[in-house]
C-alpha positions in Angstrom: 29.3 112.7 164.3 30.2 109.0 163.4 29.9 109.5 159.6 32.1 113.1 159.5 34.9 110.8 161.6 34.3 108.5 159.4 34.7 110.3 156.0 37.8 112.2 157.3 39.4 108.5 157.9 38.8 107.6 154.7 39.9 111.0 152.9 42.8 111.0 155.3 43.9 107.1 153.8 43.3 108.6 150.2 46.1 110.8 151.1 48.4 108.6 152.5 48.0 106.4 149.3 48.3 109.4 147.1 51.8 110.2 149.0 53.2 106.7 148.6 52.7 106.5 145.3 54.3 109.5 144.3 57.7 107.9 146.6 57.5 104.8 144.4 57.1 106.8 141.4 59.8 109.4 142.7 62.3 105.8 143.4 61.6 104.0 140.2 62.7 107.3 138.6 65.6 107.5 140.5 66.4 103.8 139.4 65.9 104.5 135.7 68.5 107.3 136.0 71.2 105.2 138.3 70.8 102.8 135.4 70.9 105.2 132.4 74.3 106.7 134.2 75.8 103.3 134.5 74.6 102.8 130.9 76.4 106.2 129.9 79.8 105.4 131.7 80.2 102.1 130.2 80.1 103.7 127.2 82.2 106.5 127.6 84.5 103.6 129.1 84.3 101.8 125.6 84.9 105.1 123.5 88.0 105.8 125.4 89.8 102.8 123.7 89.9 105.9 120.8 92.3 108.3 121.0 91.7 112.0 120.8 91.4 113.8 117.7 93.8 115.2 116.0 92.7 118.4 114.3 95.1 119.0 111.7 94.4 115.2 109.8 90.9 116.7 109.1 91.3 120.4 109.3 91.6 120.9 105.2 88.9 118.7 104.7 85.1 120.3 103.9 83.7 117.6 101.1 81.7 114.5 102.8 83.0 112.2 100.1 86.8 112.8 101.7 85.7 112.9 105.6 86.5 109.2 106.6 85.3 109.3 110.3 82.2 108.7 110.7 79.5 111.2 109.6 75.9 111.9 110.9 73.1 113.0 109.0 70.3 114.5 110.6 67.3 114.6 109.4 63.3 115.5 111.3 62.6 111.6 112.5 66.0 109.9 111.9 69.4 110.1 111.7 71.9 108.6 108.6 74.9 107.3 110.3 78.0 106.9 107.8 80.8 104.7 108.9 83.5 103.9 106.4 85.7 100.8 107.7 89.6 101.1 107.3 91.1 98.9 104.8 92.4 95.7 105.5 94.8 94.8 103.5 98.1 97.2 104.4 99.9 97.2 100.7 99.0 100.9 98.8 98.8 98.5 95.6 95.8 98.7 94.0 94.2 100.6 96.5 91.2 102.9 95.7 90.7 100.8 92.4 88.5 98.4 91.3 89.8 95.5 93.7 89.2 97.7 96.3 87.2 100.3 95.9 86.2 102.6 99.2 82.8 102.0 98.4 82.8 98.7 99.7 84.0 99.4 102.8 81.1 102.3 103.1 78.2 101.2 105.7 75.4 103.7 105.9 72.7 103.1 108.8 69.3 104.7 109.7 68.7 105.3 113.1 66.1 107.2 115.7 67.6 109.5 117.6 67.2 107.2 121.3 69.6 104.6 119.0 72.6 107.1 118.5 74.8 106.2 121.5 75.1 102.5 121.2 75.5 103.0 117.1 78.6 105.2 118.0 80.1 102.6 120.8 79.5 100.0 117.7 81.1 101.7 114.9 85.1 99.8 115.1 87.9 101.7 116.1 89.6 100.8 113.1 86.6 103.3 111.5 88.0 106.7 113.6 91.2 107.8 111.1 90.9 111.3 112.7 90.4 110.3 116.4 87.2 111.0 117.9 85.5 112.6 115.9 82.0 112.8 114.4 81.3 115.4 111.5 77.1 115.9 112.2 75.0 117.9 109.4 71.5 118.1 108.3 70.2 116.0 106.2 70.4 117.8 102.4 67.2 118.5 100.8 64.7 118.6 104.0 61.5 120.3 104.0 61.4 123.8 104.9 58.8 122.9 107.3 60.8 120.1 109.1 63.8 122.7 109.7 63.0 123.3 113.5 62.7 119.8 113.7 65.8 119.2 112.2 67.4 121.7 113.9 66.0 120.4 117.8 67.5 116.7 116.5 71.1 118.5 115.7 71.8 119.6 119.0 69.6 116.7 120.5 72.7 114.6 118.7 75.3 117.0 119.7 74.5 116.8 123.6 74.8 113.0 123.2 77.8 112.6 121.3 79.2 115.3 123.5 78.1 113.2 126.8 79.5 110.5 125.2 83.1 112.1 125.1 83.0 112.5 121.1 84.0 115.8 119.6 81.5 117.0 117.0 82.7 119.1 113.7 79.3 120.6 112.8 79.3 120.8 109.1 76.8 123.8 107.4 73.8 121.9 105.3 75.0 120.7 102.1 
């Protein structure tokens, strides 16, 4: 009789530990997400310095070489993030030429997909002609086996730029 009271004490303490470790679990969890929502509104705060978009500055335009927002390429393991800064100097002369050629202004920067958020909040609002607006296609020339892939990082991008406060022009593959 002593050693069935004293397994049932011992499976009933098993339990107990079982149960409070699943509530710190279930709080640290809780914790991550506070922090990721804080996280998340600070950046929505910082992408709100850019206006809106303004749909007819971009509506004509369907070649990547003329969209000047910036311009996400998704591809199965990372993402191409294209940012062309504004130019500096104000006067139309000699703009586009050899003294200052677009080119040199044009950043391109591989990311994973977990870095896309603070990439956005970084790219200069001096870098969003149209407002704020991201054009988002797949990457040109993928594998045929990495087009699910592909695909599942596309709207994976979408949700976050969308969460973000960022309108998305989803551009067909090129």
């Amino acid at each position: 009789m002593g050693l069935l009271c004293a397994v049932a004490f011992v499976a009933c303490h098993k339990e107990e530990q079982a149960v409070v470790g699943v509530a710190k679990t279930a709080e640290n969890a809780e914790h991550r997400a506070q922090a990721a929502a804080t996280q998340r509104d600070a950046q929505r705060a910082q992408l709100a310095r850019i206006p809106l978009p303004t749909k007819s500055l971009y509506v004509d335009v369907h070649e990547v070489s003329a969209w000047t927002n910036p311009f996400l390429s998704v591809g199965a393991n990372t993402l191409t993030l294209r940012i062309i800064q504004a130019d500096a100097n104000p006067s139309t002369m000699g703009q586009g030429t050899m003294l200052r050629p677009e080119a040199a202004r044009r950043q391109e920067v591989q990311l994973r997909p977990a870095e896309l958020a603070d990439a956005v909040v970084a790219v200069p609002t001096s870098a969003w002609g149209y407002g704020r607006v991201i054009a988002v296609a797949e990457e040109p020339g993928a594998n045929k086996k990495d087009q699910a892939q592909i695909r599942r990082n596309v709207e994976a991008a979408i949700q976050q730029l969308n969460d973000l406060g960022v309108v998305v022009e989803e551009w067909p593959a090129r």
